[in-house]
C-alpha positions in Angstrom: 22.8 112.2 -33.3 21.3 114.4 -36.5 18.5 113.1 -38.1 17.8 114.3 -41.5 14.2 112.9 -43.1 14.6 113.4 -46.5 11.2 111.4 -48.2 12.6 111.8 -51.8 15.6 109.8 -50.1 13.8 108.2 -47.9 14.1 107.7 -44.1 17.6 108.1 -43.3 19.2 108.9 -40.0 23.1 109.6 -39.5 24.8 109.5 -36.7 28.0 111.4 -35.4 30.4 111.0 -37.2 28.9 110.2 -40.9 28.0 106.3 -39.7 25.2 104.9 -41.3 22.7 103.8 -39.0 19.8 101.2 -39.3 16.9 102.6 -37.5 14.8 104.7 -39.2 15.6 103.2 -42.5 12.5 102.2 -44.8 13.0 98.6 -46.3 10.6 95.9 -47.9 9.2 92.6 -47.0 10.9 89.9 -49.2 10.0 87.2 -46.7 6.4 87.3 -44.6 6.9 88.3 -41.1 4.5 86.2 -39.1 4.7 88.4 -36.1 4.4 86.9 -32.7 8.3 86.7 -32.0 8.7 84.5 -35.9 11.3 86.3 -38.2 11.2 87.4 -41.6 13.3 89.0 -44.0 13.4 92.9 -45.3 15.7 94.3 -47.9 17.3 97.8 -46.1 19.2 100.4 -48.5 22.4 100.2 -46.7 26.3 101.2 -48.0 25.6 102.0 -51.6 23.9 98.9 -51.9 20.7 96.5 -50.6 21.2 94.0 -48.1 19.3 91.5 -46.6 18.4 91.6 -42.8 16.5 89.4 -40.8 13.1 91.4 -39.3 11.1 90.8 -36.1 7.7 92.6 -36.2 4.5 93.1 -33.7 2.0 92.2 -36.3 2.1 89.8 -39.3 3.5 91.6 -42.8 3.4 90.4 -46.1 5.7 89.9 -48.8 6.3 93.6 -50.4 5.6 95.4 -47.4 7.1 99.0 -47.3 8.2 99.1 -43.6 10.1 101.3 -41.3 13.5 100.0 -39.0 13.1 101.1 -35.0 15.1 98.7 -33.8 18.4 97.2 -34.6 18.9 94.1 -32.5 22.1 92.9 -33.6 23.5 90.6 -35.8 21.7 91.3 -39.1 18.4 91.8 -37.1 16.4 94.4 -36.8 12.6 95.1 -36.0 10.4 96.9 -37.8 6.9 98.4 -38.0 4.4 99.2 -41.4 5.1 102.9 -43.1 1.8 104.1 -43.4 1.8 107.7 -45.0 -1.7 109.1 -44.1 
């Protein structure tokens, strides 16, 4: 896998092949993320377009968020973790 980390693109990660991939990609809180094992919901830059994705994260977030994808879990799910740019 090549990673490329591009902050004018943002975080994006390709793998073999030209495949887009999820983690690594920076998305936003549209729903709160309650943390604690409760979903939420972040907007990922995906395909050309923005698509909704269900989001799992180990602290609560609120709504507008800017967060980072480290996991994919399947399914339209993926966890996630604050971008903090200090």
């Amino acid at each position: 896998m090549v990673a490329t980390w591009d902050l004018g693109e943002r975080a994006l990660l390709m793998a073999e092949g030209g495949q887009d991939v999820l983690i690594g990609r920076v998305a936003h809180v549209t729903t709160s993320i309650p943390g604690g094992g409760e979903p939420g919901e972040v907007m990922i830059r995906v395909r050309g377009g923005t698509e909704a994705y269900i989001a799992y994260a180990s602290e609560p977030l609120d709504r507008g968020t800017e967060v980072v994808v480290v996991a994919d879990r399947g399914a339209r799910s993926v966890e996630v973790t604050p971008l903090n740019f200090q």
